[in-house]
N, C-alpha and C positions, 0 to 999 in steps of 0.2 A: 504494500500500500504506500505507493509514492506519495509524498504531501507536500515539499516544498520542490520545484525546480532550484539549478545551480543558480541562476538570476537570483533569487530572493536569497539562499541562500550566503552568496560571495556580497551583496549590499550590506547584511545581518550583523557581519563583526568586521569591523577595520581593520587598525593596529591591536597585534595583541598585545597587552599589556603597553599600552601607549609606547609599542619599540618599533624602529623602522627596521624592515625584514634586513640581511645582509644579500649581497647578488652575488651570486656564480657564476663560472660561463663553464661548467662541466657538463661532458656529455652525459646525460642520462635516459636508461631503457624503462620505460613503464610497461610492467605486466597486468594486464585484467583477463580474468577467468571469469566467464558468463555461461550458464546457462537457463534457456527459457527466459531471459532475462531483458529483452530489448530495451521494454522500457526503463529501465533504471540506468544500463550500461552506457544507454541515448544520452543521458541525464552525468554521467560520469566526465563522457568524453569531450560533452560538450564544455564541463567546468574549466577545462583546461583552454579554451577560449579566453577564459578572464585571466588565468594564471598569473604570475609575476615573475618570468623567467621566458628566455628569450626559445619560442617554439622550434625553432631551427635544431635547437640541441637537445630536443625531446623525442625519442622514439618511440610510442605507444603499439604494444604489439597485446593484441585482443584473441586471446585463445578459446575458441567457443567448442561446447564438450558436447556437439551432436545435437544442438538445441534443434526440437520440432515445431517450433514456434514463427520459423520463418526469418530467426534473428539474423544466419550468415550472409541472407538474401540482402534485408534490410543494411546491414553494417554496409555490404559494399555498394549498397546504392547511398548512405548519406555521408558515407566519411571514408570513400574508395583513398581519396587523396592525402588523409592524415592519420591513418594507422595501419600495421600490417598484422594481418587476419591469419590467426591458425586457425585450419579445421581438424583438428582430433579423430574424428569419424565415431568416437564413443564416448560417453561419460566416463568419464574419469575423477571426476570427483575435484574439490580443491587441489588437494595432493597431486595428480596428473597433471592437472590443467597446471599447476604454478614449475612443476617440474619441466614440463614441454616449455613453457615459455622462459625458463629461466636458463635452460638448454640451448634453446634460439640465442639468446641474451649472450651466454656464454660464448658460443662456435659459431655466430652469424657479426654479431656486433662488437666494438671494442668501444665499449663503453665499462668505465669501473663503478659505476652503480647501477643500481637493478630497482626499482619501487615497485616492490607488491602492493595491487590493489583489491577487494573484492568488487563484486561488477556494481553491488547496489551501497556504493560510496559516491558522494561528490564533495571535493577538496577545495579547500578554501585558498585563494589565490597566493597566499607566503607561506603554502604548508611545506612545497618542496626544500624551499629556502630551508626554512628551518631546522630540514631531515640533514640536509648537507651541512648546515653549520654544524649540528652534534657530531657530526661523523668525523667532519677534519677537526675539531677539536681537541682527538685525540686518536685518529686513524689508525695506529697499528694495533690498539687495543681492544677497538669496537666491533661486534662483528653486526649490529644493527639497531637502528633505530626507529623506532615505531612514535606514532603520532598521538593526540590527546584525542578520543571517540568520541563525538557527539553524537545524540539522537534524533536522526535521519528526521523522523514524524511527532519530536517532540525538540528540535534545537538549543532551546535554552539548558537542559542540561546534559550531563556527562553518562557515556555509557562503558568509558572504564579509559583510564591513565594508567597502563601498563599492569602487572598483575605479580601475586607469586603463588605460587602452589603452596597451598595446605596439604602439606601428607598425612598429619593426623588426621582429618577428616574429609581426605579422597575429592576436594573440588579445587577449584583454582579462585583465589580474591582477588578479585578486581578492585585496583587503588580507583575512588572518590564517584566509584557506582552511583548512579541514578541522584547523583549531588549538582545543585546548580551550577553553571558556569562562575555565578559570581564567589559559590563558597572558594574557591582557587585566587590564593595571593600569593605564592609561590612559584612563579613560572621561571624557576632553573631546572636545567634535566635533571631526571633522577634517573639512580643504577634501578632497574627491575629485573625479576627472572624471566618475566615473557611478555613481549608485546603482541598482538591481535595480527596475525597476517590482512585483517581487511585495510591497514596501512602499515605497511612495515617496507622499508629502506635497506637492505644491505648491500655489503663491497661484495666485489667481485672475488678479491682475494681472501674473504670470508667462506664464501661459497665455495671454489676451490679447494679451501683447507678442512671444509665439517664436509663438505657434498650439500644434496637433494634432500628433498622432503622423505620421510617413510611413508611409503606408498598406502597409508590409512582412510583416504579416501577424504575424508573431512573429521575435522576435531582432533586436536590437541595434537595434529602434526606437526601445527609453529610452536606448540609448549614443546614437542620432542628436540625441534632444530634447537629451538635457544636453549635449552637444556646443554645440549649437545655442544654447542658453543662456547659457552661456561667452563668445562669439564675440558675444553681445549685451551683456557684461562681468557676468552676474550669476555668482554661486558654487551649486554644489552641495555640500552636506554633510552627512556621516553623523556622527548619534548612536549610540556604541554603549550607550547607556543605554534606549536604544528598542531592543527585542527583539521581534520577532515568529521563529514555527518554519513551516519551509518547506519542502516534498518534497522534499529533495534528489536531484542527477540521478546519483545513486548507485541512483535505483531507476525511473529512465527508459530505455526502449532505445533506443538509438543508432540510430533508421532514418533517416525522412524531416526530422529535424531539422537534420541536414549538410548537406541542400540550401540551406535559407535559414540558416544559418549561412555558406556562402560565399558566396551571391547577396548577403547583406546587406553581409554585410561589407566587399565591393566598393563600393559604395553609400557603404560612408563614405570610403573613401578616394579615389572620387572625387570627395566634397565637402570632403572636409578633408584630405587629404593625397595631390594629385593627380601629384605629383611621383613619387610610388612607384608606379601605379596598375598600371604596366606590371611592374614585381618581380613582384608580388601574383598579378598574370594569371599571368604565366611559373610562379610557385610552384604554383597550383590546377590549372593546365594538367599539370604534372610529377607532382601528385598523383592526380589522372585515370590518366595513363598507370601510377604504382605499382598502384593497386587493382587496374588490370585484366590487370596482368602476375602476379597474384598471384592471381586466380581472383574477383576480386570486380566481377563485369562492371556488375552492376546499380550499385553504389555509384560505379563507372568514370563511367560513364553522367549517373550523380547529378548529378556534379561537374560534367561538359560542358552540361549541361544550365541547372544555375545562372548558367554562366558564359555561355554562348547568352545566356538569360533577363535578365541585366544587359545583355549587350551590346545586346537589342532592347526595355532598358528597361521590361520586364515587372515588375511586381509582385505585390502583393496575395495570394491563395492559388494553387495550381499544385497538379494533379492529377499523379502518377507515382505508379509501383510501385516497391518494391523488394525485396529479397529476403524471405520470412517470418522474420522473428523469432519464438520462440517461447519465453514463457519457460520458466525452466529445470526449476523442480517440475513443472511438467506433460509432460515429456518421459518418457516410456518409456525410462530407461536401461538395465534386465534386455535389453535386446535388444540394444544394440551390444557387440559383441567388445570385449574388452578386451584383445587383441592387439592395440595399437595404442602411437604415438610421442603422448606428451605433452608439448608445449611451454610453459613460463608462463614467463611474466616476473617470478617469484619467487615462493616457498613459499607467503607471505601470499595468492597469488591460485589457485595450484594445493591449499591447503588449503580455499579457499572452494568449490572445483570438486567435490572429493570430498565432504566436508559436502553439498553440494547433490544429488549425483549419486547419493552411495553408492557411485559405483567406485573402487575399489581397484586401483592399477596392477599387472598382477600380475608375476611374474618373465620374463614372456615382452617385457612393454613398455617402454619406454623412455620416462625421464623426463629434460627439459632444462629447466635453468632461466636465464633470461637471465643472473640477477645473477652466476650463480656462473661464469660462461663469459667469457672476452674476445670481441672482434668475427670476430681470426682463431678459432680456435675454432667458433664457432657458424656462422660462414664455412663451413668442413670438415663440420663436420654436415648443414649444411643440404645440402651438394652430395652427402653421401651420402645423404640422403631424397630427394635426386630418383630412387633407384634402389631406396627401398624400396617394398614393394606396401602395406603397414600403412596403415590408416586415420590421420590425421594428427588428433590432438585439439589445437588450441592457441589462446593468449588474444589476445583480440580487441586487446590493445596489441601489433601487431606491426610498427606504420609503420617502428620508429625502428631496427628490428632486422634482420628478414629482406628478406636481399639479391638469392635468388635464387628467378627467376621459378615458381611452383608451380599454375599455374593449371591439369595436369594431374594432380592429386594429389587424393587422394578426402581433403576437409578437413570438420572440422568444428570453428567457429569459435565460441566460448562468451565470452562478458565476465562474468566473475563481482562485478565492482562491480553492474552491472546485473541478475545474474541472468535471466540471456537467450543465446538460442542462436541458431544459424544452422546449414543441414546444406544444405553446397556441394558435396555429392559428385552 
């Protein structure tokens, strides 16, 4: 869901932090990886129109991974003459798509920087500037620098300033997540363990000395590169004076992304923290067993599956089903009864529901909100909805809350950050 073009966007912020950018004349290769993605990628290539660095020394090379959408067609009818076009002939995933083009980058061009981009990013006109100053700041020790993420359909704030992995608890923290641009009064780099490939900068002679992506398809392949990086003693580091806006996964659905979210993530901690590998198993294993005590057999499935897939060393892309998502403006809500138990996990996400739906809980239904409830509490509710017949409406954050098995209960599971539904009954 595109909502701002590069136009509004490059107007939006000026000078960051009232500095004037610094100018380069270094040759650099831009990589973007699209699929199914015209509209956005249109919206990318076109930002580079406003840029603030001289086009002549930009090479923009658009690697498209077999989109059916019409996109290779399009590309070289609007921008035959300012980018050169891979065709793949498959999905390949991020992982492929940035490795072909960084391949290209390497053995076609002599240029000593490469900017990864993802296809539904548009950059703000001093963000290259930026990437380059951190880099020659201290070139033989860097192996890449990633930009400050803003929110593509929400701009004013941040969707993550580079990041470090929590090993204790298996996810990656994103520095100053979903915080507004104005909370940021520090704009010097900082060292981090991983920046976001949807803007990420590295040397040439970076690349060279760690290699390619592992061929994981999507997710945490750029947490493996900078890992890997590190351990070869160079640094990663985010500028947050480098801005680019980025889809946030505020308006992604939550399906088949879980799967190589935990297949990958495995992957790293059996290369970097092999000590815990067996936690990790045991946690994804237990997480398996909640989804499908709970009615979510497919997403059950998901997870055993990942975890198979690691264990028989499989990668690259993987074909499964999971349940239909659907989003949520296109659902027929005039049909479902609204006799029904509605569950959120607070106001803020059962008011996104109604806004979206139109339904009105009426006096016949019952509304439960996490926040306002203790654990015993919602304990006792829940074991009296195993004995009601009512259609069960509730938000799709319910890992951390419900306890009790409902996998015979007519549910329908809605994420209102996403705006996306599921109908498990």
């Amino acid at each position: 869901m595109l909502v701002y073009d590069s136009a509004t966007l490059t107007q939006r912020y000026g000078k960051i932090n009232n500095q004037e950018a610094p100018r380069f004349n270094d040759k650099v290769t831009v990589v973007m990886v699209t699929f199914n993605k015209y509209t956005y990628i249109k919206e990318l290539i076109k930002s580079f129109a406003d840029i603030n660095y001289d086009r002549e020394l930009i090479d923009i090379v658009v690697v498209d991974n077999a989109s059916v959408d019409g996109t290779e067609e399009k590309l070289k009818q609007d921008f035959a003459n300012q980018i050169t076009l891979i065709q793949t002939g498959a999905n390949l995933g991020g992982s492929g798509g940035f490795n072909t083009g960084m391949k290209y980058a390497i053995e076609k061009l002599d240029n000593d920087y490469i900017w990864l981009l993802d296809n539904d990013v548009v950059v703000h006109p001093d963000s290259l500037n930026w990437l380059l100053a951190s880099i020659k700041n201290n070139e033989d020790e860097i192996a890449a620098v990633g930009s400050m993420v803003m929110q593509l359909d929400n701009p004013d704030y941040i969707s993550e300033l580079g990041a470090f992995m929590n090993w204790q608890s298996a996810r990656v923290d994103m520095q100053s997540a979903n915080q507004p641009f104005s909370s940021i009064t520090d704009f010097d780099d900082r060292e981090v363990e991983y920046c976001a490939a949807c803007s990420l900068m590295k040397t040439r002679k970076s690349i060279e000395k760690i290699g390619y992506w592992e061929d994981l398809f999507i997710h945490f392949d750029d947490v493996d590169w900078c890992l890997r990086a590190q351990a070869h003693g160079l640094k990663i580091i985010s500028n947050p004076k480098s801005l680019v806006f980025h889809e946030s996964m505020h308006n992604k659905q939550p399906t088949w992304i879980k799967y190589y979210n935990v297949r990958n993530i495995l992957y790293l901690y059996k290369n970097f923290r092999s000590q815990r590998l067996a936690f990790v198993l045991i946690k994804y294993s237990a997480w398996a067993l909640y989804f499908m005590l709970h009615g979510f057999f497919a997403n059950g499935f998901m997870v055993l599956k990942a975890i198979a897939d690691f264990a028989r060393d499989k990668k690259q892309k993987q074909d499964f089903s999971l349940e239909n998502y659907v989003p949520m403006p296109k659902i027929d809500w005039k049909s479902f009864d609204e006799d029904a138990v509605f569950i959120f996990k607070n106001s803020k996400n059962l008011d996104m529901f109604t806004y979206e739906t139109k339904i009105k809980p009426s006096k016949k239904a019952s509304v439960i909100l996490y926040s306002e409830k203790s654990l015993v509490q919602i304990f006792f509710m829940q074991l009296a909805l195993l004995f009601d017949r009512r259609k069960v409406f509730f938000d799709g954050a319910f890992e951390s809350q419900f306890m009790l098995p409902l996998f015979f209960k007519k549910k329908f599971v809605v994420y209102p950050n996403y705006r996306s539904a599921v109908d498990l009954t």
